[in-house]
C-alpha positions as CSV (number, residue, x, y, z in Angstrom):
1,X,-68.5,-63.8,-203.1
2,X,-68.0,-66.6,-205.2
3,X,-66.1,-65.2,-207.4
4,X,-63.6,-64.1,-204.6
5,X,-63.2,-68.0,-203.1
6,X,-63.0,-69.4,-206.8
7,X,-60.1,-67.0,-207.4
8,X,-58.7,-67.8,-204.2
9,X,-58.5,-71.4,-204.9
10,X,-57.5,-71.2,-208.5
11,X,-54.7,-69.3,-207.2
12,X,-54.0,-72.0,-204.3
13,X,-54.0,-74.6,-206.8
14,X,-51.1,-72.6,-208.9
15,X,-49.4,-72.1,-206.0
16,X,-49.9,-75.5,-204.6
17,X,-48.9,-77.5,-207.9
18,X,-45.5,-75.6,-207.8
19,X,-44.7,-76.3,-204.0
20,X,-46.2,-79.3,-203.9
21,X,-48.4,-78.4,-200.6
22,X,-50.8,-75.6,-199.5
23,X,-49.4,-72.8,-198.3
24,X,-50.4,-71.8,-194.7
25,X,-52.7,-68.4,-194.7
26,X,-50.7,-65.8,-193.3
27,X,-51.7,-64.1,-190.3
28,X,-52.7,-60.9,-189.9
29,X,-51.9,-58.5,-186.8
30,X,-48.3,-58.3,-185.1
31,X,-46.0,-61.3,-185.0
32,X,-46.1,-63.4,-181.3
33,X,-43.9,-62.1,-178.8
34,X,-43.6,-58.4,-180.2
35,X,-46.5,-56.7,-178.0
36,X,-45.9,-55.1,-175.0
37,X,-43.9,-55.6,-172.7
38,X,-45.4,-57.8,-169.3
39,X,-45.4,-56.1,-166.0
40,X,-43.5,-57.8,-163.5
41,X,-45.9,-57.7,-160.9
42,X,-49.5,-56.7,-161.0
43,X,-49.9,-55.5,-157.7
44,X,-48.7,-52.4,-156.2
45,X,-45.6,-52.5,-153.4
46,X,-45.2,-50.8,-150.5
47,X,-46.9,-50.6,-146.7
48,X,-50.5,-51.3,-146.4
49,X,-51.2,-47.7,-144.8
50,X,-49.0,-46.1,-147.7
51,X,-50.8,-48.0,-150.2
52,X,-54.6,-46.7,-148.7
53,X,-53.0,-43.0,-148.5
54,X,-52.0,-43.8,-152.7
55,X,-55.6,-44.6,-152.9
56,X,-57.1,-41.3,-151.0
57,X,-54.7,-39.1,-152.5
58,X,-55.7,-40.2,-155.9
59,X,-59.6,-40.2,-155.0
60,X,-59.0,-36.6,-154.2
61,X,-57.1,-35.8,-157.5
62,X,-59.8,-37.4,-159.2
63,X,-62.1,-35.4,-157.9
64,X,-64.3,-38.0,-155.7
65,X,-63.2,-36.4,-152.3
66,X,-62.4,-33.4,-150.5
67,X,-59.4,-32.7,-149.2
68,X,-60.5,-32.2,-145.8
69,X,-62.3,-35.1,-146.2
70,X,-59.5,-37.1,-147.4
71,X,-56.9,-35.6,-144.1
72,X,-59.6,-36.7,-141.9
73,X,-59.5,-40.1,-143.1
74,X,-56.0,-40.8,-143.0
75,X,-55.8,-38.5,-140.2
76,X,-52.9,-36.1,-140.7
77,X,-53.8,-32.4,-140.9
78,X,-54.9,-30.6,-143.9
79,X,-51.3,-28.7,-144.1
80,X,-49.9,-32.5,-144.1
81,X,-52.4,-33.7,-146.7
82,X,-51.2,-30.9,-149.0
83,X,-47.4,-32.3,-148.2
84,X,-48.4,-35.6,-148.7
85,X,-50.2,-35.0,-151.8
86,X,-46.7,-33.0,-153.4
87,X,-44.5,-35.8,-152.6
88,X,-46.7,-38.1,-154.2
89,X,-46.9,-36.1,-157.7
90,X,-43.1,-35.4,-157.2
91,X,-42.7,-39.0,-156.6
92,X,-44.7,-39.3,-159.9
93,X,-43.1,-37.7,-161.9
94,X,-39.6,-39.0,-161.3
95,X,-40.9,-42.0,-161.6
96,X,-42.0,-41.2,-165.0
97,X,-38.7,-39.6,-166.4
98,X,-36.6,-41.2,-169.0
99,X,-34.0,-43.6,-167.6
100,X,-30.9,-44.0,-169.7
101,X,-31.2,-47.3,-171.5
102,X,-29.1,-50.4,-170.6
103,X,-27.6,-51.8,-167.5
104,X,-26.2,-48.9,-165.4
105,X,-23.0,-49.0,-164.1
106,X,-22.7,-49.2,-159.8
107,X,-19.7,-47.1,-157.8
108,X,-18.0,-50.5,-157.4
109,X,-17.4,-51.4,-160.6
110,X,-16.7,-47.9,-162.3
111,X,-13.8,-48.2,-159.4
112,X,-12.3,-51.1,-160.6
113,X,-12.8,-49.7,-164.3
114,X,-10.4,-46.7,-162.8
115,X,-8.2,-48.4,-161.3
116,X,-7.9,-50.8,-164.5
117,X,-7.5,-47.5,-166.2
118,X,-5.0,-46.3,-163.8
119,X,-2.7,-50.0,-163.7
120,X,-2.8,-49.8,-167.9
121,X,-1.7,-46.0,-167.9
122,X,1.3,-47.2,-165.1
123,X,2.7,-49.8,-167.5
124,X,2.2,-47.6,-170.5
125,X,4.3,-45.0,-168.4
126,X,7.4,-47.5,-167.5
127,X,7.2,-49.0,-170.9
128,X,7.9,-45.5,-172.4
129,X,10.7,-44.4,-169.5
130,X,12.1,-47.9,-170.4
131,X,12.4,-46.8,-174.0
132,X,13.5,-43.6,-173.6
133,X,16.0,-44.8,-171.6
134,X,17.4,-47.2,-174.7
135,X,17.1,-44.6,-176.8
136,X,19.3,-42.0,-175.1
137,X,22.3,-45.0,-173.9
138,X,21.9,-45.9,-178.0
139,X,22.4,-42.2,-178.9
140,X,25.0,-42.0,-175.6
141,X,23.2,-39.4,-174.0
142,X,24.0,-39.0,-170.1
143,X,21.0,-40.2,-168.0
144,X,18.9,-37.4,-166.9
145,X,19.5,-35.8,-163.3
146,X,16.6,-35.8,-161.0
147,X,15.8,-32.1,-159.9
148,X,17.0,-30.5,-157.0
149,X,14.3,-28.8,-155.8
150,X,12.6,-32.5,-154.6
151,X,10.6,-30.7,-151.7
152,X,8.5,-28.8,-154.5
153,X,7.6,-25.9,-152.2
154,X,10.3,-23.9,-153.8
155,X,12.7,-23.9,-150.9
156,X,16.6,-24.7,-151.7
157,X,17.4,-27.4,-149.1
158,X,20.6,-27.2,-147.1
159,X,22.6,-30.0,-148.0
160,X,24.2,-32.2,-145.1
161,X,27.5,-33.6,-145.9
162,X,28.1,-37.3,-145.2
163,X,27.7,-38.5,-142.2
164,X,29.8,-41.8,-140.9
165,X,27.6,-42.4,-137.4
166,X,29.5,-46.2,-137.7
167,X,32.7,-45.2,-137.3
168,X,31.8,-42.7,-134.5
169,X,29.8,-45.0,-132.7
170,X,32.9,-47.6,-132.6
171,X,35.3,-45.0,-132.0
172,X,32.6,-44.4,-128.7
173,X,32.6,-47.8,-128.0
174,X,37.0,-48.1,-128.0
175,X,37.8,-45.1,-125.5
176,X,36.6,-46.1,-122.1
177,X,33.9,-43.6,-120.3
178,X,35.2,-41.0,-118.6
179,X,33.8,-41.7,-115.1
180,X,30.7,-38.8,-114.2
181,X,31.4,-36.2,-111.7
182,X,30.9,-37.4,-108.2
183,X,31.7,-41.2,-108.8
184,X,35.1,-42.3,-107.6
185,X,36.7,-45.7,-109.1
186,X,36.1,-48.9,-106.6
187,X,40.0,-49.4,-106.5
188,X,40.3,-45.4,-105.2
189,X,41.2,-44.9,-101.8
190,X,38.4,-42.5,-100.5
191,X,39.6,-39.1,-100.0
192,X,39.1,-37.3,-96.3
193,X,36.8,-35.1,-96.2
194,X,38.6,-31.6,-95.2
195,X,37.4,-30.7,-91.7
C-alpha cells in the first residue's frame, strides 16, 4: 500500500514540477447536472376522491384487496369497479406512450404557418403572371383570352347584347306620361255622363 501512495506522489511531483501546481484528483461517477431528470412536482394532481380511488385501484392490482372489497369502499358497484379499474390502466398506458420530442405545434399557429404559406405562394403566382406577361409583349405575342365557358358547369351562356338603360331612362324622363285610364287632366271640362 505504500508502494501505491509513493508512486502516486512521485508521479504528482512530475506532474506538479511541469505545471507548476497540483493537479486536482478527478472525480469519479457522472459529471454534475447529467443525472436524471427532476420531477416537477412530487405529489400526485387531481380530486381528493380521485386520488383515494388511484390508491384502492392499485391496492387491488397489487394484490392487497379484493375487488369487492375495494367497490365497497369507494362505493360504486362491482360492474363499476371493473370500469373504473380499465380506464385507469387505459389511462396508464397512454400516459406511458412515446410523445414526439420537441415543442408541439397548436391549431393556431400551424394556421398562421398556412396562411403564410398561402400569402408566399400568391405573390409567387403574380410574380410569375407578371413575367409571363413581359415575356409574351417582348416576343409580341397577343395577351391571352380568358375562357368562355366562365360558369364552369359546362353550359354555353346566352350572351346579352349591350344594354344603354341611361339613355332609355332619359329618353323616359323627356316624353311626358301618358295620363292612366280613368284620370282626366285638371284643365278638362268634365264630360256628362250619358243618361
Amino acid at each position: 500500500m505504500t508502494r501505491a501512495r509513493d508512486a502516486k506522489a512521485s508521479s504528482s511531483s512530475t506532474s506538479g514540477a511541469t505545471s507548476g501546481a497540483t493537479a486536482p484528483a478527478r472525480r469519479r461517477g457522472r459529471p454534475p447536472g447529467t443525472g436524471a431528470p427532476k420531477q416537477k412536482s412530487t405529489s400526485i394532481r387531481g380530486s381528493a376522491e380521485a386520488r383515494q380511488k388511484a390508491y384502492v385501484i392499485v391496492e387491488t392490482l397489487s394484490g392487497l384487496r379484493s375487488p369487492s372489497d375495494a367497490s365497497a369502499l369507494i362505493g360504486v358497484t362491482i360492474n363499476r369497479y371493473y370500469q373504473l379499474e380499465w380506464r385507469a390502466l387505459q389511462g396508464l398506458v397512454e400516459a406511458l406512450e412515446a410523445r414526439p420530442a420537441g415543442r408541439q405545434p397548436s391549431p393556431e399557429a400551424e394556421a398562421k404557418k398556412l396562411e403564410r404559406e398561402r400569402d408566399r405562394l400568391a405573390r409567387e403566382l403574380r410574380r410569375a403572371q407578371a413575367l409571363v406577361r413581359v415575356a409574351q409583349r417582348a416576343v409580341g405575342l397577343p395577351a391571352p383570352q380568358a375562357p368562355r365557358d366562365a360558369t364552369g358547369d359546362g353550359k354555353k351562356r346566352r350572351r346579352r347584347g349591350p344594354r344603354n338603360r341611361t339613355a332609355r331612362t332619359l329618353a323616359r324622363l323627356r316624353t311626358p306620361e301618358p295620363p292612366a285610364p280613368g284620370d282626366a287632366p285638371a284643365d278638362a271640362p268634365a264630360t256628362p255622363a250619358a243618361t
